[in-house]
N, C-alpha and C positions, 0 to 999 in steps of 0.2 A: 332378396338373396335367393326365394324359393324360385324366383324366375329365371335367374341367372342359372343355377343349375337344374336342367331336364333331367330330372333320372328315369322319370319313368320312360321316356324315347329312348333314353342311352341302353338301358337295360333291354330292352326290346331290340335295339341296335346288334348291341356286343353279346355274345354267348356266351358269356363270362357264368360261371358258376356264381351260386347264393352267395357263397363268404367275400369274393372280389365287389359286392354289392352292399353286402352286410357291413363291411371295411374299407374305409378309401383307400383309393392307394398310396398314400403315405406312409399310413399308419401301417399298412403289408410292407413299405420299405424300413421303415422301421423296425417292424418286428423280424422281421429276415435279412439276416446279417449278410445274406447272400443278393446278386444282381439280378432284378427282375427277370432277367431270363434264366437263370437257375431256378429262380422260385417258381416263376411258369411252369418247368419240368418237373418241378416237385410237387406241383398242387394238379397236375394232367396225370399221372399215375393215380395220385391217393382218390382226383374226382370220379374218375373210372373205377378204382376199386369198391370206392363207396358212395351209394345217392346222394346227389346234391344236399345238401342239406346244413344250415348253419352248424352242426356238431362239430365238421370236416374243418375249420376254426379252434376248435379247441385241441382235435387232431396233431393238425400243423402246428398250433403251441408249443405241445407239448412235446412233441418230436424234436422241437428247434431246442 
Protein backbone atom coordinates (compact mmCIF):
# COMPACT_ATOMS: atom_id res chain seq x y z
CA UNK A 1 0.00 0.00 0.00
CA UNK A 2 3.11 2.26 1.05
CA UNK A 3 4.15 1.88 -2.69
CA UNK A 4 0.95 2.54 -4.14
CA UNK A 5 0.88 5.89 -2.60
CA UNK A 6 4.08 8.34 -3.32
CA UNK A 7 3.57 11.13 -0.97
CA UNK A 8 6.76 11.98 -0.58
CA UNK A 9 6.97 13.01 -4.72
CA UNK A 10 3.42 14.08 -4.48
CA UNK A 11 4.23 16.61 -1.83
CA UNK A 12 7.39 17.89 -3.55
CA UNK A 13 5.04 17.90 -6.65
CA UNK A 14 1.92 19.91 -5.51
CA UNK A 15 2.48 23.17 -3.26
CA UNK A 16 -0.16 22.21 -1.32
CA UNK A 17 0.08 23.61 2.25
CA UNK A 18 0.97 21.25 5.48
CA UNK A 19 -2.75 20.58 6.42
CA UNK A 20 -3.80 19.42 2.55
CA UNK A 21 -0.78 16.77 3.55
CA UNK A 22 -1.58 16.34 6.99
CA UNK A 23 -5.44 15.35 5.72
CA UNK A 24 -6.42 13.63 2.68
CA UNK A 25 -8.45 14.87 0.73
CA UNK A 26 -11.49 13.20 1.73
CA UNK A 27 -11.44 13.73 4.97
CA UNK A 28 -11.07 17.93 3.82
CA UNK A 29 -14.29 16.96 1.78
CA UNK A 30 -15.75 15.92 4.48
CA UNK A 31 -15.08 18.16 6.80
CA UNK A 32 -16.06 21.18 4.61
CA UNK A 33 -19.46 21.15 3.76
CA UNK A 34 -18.47 23.33 0.93
CA UNK A 35 -16.92 22.33 -2.91
CA UNK A 36 -13.41 22.01 -3.02
CA UNK A 37 -13.07 25.00 -4.87
CA UNK A 38 -14.69 27.09 -2.06
CA UNK A 39 -12.51 25.52 0.27
CA UNK A 40 -9.38 26.11 -1.96
CA UNK A 41 -10.50 29.89 -1.50
CA UNK A 42 -10.94 29.47 1.99
CA UNK A 43 -7.77 27.76 2.97
CA UNK A 44 -5.42 30.55 0.18
CA UNK A 45 -6.50 33.59 2.39
CA UNK A 46 -6.14 31.87 6.12
CA UNK A 47 -2.51 30.06 4.40
CA UNK A 48 -1.23 33.45 3.64
CA UNK A 49 -2.48 35.09 6.72
CA UNK A 50 -0.72 32.53 8.64
CA UNK A 51 2.52 30.15 8.38
CA UNK A 52 2.14 27.00 6.99
CA UNK A 53 1.69 25.02 9.73
CA UNK A 54 -0.59 21.93 10.90
CA UNK A 55 -2.36 24.57 13.58
CA UNK A 56 -4.13 26.26 10.12
CA UNK A 57 -6.18 22.60 10.57
CA UNK A 58 -7.64 23.32 13.77
CA UNK A 59 -8.09 26.98 12.44
CA UNK A 60 -10.29 25.77 9.49
CA UNK A 61 -12.31 23.49 12.08
CA UNK A 62 -13.11 25.55 13.84
CA UNK A 63 -14.27 28.36 11.81
CA UNK A 64 -16.49 25.59 9.79
Amino acid sequence: MKTSRPEPPVRSSLPLPPIMMSLPAPALIVSFPVPPRIMSAKLLPVMLSLPSKPNICTDCAALV
